[in-house]
Structure formats: C-alpha cells, structure tokens
KELUM-941403 format. One record per residue: residue number from 1; residue in three letters; x, y, z of N, C-alpha, C in turn. Coordinates in Angstrom, 1 decimal. Example, Ala and Ser with C-alpha at 12.3 -4.5 7.8 and 13.67 -1.06 7.14 Angstrom:
2
{1,ALA,{13.2,-5.7,7.8},{12.3,-4.5,7.8},{13.2,-3.3,7.8}}
{2,SER,{12.8,-2.2,7.1},{13.7,-1.1,7.1},{12.9,0.0,7.9}}
end
This chain:
88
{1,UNK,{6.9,65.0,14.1},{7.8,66.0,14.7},{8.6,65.3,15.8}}
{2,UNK,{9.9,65.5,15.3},{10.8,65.1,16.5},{10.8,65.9,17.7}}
{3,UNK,{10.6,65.2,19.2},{10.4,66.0,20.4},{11.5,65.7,20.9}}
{4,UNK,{12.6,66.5,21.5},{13.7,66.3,22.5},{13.2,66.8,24.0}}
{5,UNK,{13.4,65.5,24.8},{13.0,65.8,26.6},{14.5,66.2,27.2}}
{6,UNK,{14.8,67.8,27.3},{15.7,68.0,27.8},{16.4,68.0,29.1}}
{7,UNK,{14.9,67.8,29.6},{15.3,67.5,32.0},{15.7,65.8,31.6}}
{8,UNK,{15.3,65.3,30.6},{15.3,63.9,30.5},{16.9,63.4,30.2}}
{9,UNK,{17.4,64.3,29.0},{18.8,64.7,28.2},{19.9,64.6,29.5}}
{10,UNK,{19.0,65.5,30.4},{20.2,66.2,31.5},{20.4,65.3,32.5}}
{11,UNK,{19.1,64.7,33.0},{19.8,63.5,33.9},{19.9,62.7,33.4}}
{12,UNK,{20.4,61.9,32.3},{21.0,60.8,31.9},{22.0,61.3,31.3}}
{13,UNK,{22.5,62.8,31.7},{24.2,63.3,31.3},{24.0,63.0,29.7}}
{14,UNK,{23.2,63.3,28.7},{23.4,63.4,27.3},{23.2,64.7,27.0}}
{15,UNK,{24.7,64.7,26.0},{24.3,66.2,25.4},{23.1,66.2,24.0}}
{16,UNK,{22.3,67.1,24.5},{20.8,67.5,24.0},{20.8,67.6,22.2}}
{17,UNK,{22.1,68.4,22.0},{22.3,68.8,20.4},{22.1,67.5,20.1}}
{18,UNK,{23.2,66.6,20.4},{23.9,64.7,19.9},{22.3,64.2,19.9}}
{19,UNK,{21.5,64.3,21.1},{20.6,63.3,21.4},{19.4,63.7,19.9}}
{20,UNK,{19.2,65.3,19.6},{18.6,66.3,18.6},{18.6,65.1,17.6}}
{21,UNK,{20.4,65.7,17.1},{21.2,65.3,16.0},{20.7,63.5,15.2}}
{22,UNK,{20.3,62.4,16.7},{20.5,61.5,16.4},{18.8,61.0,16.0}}
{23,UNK,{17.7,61.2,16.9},{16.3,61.5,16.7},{15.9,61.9,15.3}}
{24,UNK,{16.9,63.1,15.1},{16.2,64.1,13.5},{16.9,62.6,12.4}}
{25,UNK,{17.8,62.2,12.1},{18.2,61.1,11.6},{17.4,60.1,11.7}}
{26,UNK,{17.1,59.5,12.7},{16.1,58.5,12.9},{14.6,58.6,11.9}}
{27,UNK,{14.3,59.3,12.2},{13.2,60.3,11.9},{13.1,60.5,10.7}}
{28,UNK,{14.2,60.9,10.6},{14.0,61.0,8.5},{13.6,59.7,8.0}}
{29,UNK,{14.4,58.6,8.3},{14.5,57.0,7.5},{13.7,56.9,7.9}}
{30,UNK,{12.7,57.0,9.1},{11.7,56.0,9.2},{10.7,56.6,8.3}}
{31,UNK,{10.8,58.2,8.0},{9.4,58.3,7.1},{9.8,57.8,5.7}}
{32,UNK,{11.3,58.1,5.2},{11.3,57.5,3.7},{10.8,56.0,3.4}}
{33,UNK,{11.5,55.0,4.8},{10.5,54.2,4.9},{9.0,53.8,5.0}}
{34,UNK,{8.6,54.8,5.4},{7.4,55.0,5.9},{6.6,55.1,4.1}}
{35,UNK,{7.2,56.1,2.8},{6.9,56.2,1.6},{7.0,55.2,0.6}}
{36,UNK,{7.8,54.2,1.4},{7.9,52.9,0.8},{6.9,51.7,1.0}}
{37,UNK,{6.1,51.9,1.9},{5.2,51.2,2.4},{5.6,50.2,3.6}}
{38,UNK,{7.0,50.4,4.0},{8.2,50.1,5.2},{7.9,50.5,6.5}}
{39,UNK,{7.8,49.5,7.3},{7.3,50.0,8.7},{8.9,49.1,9.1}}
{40,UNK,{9.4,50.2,10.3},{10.3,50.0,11.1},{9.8,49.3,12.4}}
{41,UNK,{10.7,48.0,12.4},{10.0,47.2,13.9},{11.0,47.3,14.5}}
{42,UNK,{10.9,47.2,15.9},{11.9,46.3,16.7},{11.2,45.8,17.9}}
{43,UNK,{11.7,44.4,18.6},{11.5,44.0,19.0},{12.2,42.9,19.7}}
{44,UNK,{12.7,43.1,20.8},{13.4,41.4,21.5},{14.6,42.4,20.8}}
{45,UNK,{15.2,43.3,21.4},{16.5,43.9,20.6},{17.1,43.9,19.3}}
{46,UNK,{16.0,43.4,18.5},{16.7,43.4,17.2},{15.6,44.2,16.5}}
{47,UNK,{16.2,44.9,15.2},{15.1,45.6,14.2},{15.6,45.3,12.8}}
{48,UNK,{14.0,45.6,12.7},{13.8,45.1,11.4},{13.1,46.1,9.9}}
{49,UNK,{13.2,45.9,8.7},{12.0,46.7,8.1},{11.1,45.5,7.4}}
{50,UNK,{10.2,46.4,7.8},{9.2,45.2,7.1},{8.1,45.3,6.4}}
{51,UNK,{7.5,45.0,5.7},{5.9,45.8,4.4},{5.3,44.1,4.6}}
{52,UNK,{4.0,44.8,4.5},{2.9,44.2,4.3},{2.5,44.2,2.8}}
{53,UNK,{2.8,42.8,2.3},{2.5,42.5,1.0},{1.5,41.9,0.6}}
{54,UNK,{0.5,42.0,1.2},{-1.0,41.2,1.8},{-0.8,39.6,1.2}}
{55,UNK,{0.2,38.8,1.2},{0.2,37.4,0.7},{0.1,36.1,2.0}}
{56,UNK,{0.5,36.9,3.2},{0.1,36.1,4.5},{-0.6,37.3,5.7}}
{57,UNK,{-0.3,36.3,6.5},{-0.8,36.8,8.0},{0.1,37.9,8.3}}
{58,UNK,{1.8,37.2,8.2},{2.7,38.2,8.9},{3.3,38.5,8.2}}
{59,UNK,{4.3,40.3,8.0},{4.3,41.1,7.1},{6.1,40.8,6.8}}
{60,UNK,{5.9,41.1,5.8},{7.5,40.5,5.0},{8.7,41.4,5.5}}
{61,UNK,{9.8,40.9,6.0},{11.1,41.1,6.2},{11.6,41.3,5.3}}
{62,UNK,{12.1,42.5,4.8},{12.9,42.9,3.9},{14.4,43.4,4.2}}
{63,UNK,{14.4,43.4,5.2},{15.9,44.1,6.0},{16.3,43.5,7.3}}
{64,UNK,{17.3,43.7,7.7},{17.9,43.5,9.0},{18.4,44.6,9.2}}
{65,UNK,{18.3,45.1,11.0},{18.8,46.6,11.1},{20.4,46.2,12.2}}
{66,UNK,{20.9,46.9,12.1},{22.5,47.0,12.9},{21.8,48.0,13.9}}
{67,UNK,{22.6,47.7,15.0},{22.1,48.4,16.5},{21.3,47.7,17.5}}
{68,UNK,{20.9,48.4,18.9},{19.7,47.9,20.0},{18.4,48.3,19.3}}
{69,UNK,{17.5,47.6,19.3},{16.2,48.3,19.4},{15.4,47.3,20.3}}
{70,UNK,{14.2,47.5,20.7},{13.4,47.4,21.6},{11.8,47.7,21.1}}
{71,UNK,{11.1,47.0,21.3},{9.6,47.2,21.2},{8.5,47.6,22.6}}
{72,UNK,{7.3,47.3,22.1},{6.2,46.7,23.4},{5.2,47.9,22.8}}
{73,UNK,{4.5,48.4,24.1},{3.5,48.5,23.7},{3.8,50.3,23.8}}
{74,UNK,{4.9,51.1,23.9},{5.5,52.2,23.8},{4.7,53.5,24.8}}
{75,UNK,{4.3,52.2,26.3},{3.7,53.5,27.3},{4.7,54.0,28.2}}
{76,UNK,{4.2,55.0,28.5},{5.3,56.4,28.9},{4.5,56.7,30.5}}
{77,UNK,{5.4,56.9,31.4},{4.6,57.8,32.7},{5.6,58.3,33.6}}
{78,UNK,{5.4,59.7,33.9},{6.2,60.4,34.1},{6.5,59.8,35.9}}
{79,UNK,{8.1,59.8,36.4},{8.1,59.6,37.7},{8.2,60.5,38.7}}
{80,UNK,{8.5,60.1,40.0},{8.4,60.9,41.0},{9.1,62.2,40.7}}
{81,UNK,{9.2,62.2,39.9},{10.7,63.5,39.6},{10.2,64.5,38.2}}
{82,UNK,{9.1,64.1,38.2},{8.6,64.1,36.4},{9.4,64.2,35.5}}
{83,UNK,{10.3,63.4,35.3},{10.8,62.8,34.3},{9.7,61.4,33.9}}
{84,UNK,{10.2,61.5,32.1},{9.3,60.6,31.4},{10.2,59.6,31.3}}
{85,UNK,{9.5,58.2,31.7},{10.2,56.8,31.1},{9.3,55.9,30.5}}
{86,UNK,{9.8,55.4,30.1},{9.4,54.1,29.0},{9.0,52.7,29.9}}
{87,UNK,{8.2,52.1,29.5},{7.6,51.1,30.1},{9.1,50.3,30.4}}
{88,UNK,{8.8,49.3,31.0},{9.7,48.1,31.5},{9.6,46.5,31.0}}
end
C-alpha cells in the first residue's frame, strides 16, 4: 500500500496529488517486477533491476534504470517537528 506523508508533502512545498500520482506509478512497476521475480535496487544513485538466477553469489542485472535513486538500509525517525526523514 502506497502511504502519502502529507505534513511531510507540505513542508517540502510538494503538491500531495503529484507526489500520490508519482508513488502509485512507482508502486505498480515495482510489483509487476516483483511477478517477474525482479527486485528493484538502487544504490550509489543509480538503479537497477535485478533477479536472482541462483548461478552465482550476486544477483543478475538485467536493466539499467533512468533517474536518482538511492539505497541503505531504509531507516526512518521522525524529527523535532515530527516530520519523517530518511537516514543520511
């Protein structure tokens, strides 16, 4: 389930629908990927798709993605303001 943080939307001045609009998209591809046996990485700003073909250690690159993306280890803590952010 896609979750939109709307105090989060509002102080970084994004409109909420766009930010919706762009998540629910996201969201879709990664499960059709997800049916494919396709796990969406990113990491070091670049993403990737990639399946585990059990033939090595590390899982096969099948795609290059266009855009930022970003990895780690995806922890969240809300700040003085309780707004939610993303690790550093």
């Amino acid at each position: 389930m896609t979750t939109i943080y709307e105090n989060e939307c509002k102080a970084a001045d994004l409109d909420t629908k766009e930010v919706k609009r762009i998540a629910a998209g996201i969201s879709r591809y990664a499960k059709q990927a997800q049916k494919l046996g396709l796990e969406v990485f990113g990491g070091s700003g670049t993403g990737t798709l990639r399946i585990n073909d059990n033939l090595a250690q590390c899982q096969l690159i099948v795609a290059d993605l266009d855009g930022k993306f970003d990895g780690g280890d995806g922890a969240t803590n809300e700040d003085e303001s309780g707004l939610l952010r993303g690790e550093m």
